[in-house]
C-alpha positions as CSV (number, residue, x, y, z in Angstrom):
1,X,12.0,-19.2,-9.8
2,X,10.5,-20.4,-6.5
3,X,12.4,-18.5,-4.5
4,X,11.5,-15.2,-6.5
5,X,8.0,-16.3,-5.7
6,X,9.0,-16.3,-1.9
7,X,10.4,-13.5,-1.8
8,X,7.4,-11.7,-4.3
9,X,4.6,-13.4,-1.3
10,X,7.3,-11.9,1.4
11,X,7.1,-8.2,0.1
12,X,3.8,-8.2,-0.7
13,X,2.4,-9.3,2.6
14,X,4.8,-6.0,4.2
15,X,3.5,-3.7,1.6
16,X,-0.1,-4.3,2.1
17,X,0.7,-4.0,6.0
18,X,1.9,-0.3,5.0
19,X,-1.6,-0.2,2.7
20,X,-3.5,-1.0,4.9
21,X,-2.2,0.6,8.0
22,X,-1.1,3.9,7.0
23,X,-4.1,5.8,6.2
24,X,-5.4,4.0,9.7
25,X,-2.3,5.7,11.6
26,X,-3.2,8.7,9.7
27,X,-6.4,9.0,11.8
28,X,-4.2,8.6,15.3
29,X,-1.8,11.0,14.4
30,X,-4.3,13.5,13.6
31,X,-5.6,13.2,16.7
32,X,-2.7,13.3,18.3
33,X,-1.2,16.9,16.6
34,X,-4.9,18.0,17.2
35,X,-4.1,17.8,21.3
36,X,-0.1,18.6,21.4
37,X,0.7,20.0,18.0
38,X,4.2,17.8,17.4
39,X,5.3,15.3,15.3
40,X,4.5,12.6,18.3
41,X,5.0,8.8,18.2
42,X,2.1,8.2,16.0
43,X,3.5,10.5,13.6
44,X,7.2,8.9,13.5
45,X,5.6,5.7,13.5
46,X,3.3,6.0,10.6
47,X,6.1,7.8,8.5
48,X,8.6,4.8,9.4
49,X,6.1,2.5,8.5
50,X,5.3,4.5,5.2
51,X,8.9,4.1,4.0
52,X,10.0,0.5,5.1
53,X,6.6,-0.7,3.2
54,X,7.6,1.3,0.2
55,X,10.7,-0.2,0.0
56,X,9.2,-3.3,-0.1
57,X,6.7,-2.5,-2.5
58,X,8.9,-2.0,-5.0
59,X,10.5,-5.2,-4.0
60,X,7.4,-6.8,-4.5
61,X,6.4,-5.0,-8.0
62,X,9.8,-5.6,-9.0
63,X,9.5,-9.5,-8.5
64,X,6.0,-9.3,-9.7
65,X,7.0,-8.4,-13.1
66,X,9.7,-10.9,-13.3
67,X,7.3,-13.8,-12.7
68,X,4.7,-12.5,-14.9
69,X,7.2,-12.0,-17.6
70,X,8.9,-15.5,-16.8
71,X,5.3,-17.0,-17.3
72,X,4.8,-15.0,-20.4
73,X,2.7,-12.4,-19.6
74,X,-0.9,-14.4,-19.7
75,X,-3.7,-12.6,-19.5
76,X,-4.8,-12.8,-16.1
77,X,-1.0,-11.7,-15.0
78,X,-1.8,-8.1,-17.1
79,X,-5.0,-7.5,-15.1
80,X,-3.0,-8.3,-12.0
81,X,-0.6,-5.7,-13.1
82,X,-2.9,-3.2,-14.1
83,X,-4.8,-3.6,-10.3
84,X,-1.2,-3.1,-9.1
85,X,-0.5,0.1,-10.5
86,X,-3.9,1.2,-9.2
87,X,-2.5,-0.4,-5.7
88,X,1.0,1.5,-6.3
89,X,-1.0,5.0,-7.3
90,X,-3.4,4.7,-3.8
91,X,0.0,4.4,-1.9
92,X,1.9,7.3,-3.7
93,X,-1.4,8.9,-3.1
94,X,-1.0,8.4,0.8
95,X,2.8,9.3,0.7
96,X,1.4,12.6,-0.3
97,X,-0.9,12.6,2.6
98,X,2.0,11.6,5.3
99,X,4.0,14.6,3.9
100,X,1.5,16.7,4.4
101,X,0.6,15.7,7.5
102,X,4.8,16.3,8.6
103,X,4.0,19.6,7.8
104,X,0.9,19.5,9.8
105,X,-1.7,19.5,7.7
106,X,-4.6,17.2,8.5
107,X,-7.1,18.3,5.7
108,X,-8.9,15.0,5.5
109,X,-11.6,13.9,7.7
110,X,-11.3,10.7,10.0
111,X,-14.5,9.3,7.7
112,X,-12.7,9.8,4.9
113,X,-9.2,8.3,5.7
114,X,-11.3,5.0,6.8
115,X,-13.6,5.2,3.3
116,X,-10.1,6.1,1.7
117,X,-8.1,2.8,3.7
118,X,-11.0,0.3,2.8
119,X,-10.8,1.1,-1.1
120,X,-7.5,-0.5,-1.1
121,X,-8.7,-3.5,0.7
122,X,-11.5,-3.6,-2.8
123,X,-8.3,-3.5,-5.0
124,X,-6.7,-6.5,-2.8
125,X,-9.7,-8.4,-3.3
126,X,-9.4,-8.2,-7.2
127,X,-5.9,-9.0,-7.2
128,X,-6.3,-12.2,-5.0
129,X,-9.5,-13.1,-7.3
130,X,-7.3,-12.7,-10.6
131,X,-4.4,-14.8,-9.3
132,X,-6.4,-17.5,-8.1
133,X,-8.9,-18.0,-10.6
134,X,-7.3,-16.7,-13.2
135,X,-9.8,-15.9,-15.7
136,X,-8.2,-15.8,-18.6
């Protein structure tokens, strides 16, 4: 089981780089259509880094629910779980804006992709408090 737990710490840390830095390269690629209107290298980067971190989200979810289910689903595991599906629905959310943004459309403002980058950093926060205190 430790190594499930490796490899769970592994594929979280990569999917909260794509969390957190997505909705950031969303701002650069804006800016960058904005002055050449193409694709650019801030677009095929922040769509790379969209997928690789998907894949290992799911990794990560995946592995998360074998160790909470291996443990026997306590209590604080079930808030955990219910903070990641909140984590998981923010990130579909931002898949949704990186395929807009292929088809260039940059609806949202560069305030509210940072407001919209930091909320997920609030959700982390819970997370990291229910695993290491775990209330109940």
């Amino acid at each position: 089981m430790l190594w499930v737990k490796v490899i769970h710490l592994l594929c979280v840390l990569g999917w909260m780089t794509g969390i957190f830095a997505v909705p950031r390269a969303l701002i650069f690629w804006k800016r960058e259509h904005a002055a050449s209107g193409s694709l650019g290298p801030a677009g095929d980067l922040t769509i790379r880094l969209f997928r690789f971190s998907a894949g290992l989200g799911v990794i990560a979810i995946v592995t998360g629910l074998s160790l909470a289910w291996w443990l026997g689903w306590p209590g604080w595991s079930l808030l955990k779980a219910a903070l990641v599906a909140l984590l998981a629905a923010h990130y579909a959310w931002t898949g949704r804006l990186v395929l807009r943004a292929r088809r260039g459309l940059f609806d949202e403002s560069d305030r509210f992709l940072r407001i919209y980058n930091e909320a997920s950093v609030l959700v982390v926060i819970a997370i990291l408090w229910a695993v290491v205190f775990r209330p109940f």
